[in-house]
N, C-alpha and C positions, 0 to 999 in steps of 0.2 A: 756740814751743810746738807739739807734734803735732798733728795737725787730731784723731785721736780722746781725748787728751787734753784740749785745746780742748773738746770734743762733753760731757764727760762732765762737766767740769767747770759748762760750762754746765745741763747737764740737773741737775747737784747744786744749784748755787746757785737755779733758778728754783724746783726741788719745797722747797730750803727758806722763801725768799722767800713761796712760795704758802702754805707750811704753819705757821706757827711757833704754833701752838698741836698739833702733833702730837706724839705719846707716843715716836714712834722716826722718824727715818726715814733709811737706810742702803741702802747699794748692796751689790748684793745678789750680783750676778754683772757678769761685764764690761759689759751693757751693760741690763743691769736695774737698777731700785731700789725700793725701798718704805717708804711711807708706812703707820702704823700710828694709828689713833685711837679714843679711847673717849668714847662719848656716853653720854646720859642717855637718849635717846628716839634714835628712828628719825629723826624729824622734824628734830630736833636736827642730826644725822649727816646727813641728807640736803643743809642747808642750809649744812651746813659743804663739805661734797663740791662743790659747786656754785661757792661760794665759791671755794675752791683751785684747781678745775679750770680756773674762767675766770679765776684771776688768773695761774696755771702756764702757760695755752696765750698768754696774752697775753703773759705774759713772752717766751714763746719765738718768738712773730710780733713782737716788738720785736726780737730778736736776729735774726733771719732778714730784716728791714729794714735794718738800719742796720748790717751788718757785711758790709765786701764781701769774697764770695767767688764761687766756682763749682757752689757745693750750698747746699740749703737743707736744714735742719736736720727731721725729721720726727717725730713721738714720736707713740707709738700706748700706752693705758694700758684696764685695766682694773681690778676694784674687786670686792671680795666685801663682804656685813656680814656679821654673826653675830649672831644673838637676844642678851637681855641673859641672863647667867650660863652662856654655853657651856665648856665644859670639854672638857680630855680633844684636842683638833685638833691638831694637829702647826702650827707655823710652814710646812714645806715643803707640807702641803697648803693652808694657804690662801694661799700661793704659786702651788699650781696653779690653784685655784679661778678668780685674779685674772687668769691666764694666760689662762685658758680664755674670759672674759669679752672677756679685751683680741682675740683671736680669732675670735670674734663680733663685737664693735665694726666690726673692720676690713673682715670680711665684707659686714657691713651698710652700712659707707661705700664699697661697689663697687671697696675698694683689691685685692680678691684675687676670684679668680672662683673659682666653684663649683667643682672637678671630681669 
């Protein structure tokens, strides 16, 4: 198998593994994907987020353990909500939105420097 076939398939199975109570989640571009989900509350959503993400990054620190290669696998994510009964947003803007975030994210874990 390819190593970015490999890569992608891995990143597929761990966001479904992390996620199976989510409403969609599909690859979106070659090396994006997204998770879609609907809550009741903020609170709700918040705790669900939290849940996935630590069960998604641990999957993927198990695979970057216990599978010998020459790279380590690295996934950087970010995340928008939307109040309850938004209308009217496009799919591809809150695509950007979550881009934007994962962007920031990265920023702030000192993986990219200012310029």
């Amino acid at each position: 198998m390819a190593v970015t076939e490999e890569i992608v398939r891995t990143v597929s199975e761990a966001l479904r593994s992390a996620n199976p109570n989510a409403q969609q989640t599909a690859r979106i571009s070659e090396d994006e994907f997204a998770v879609l989900y609907a809550a009741d509350s903020e609170e709700v959503l918040s705790m669900q987020l939290q849940k996935s993400t630590e069960e998604f990054f641990g999957n993927i620190s198990d695979y970057n353990a216990y599978k010998e290669h020459a790279w380590q696998l690295e996934v950087n994510f970010g995340y928008t909500k939307l109040a309850p009964n938004w209308s009217g947003i496009l799919l591809e803007n809150l695509i950007h939105l979550a881009l934007g975030e994962m962007y920031l994210n990265r920023l702030r874990a000192n993986l990219w420097s200012a310029m």
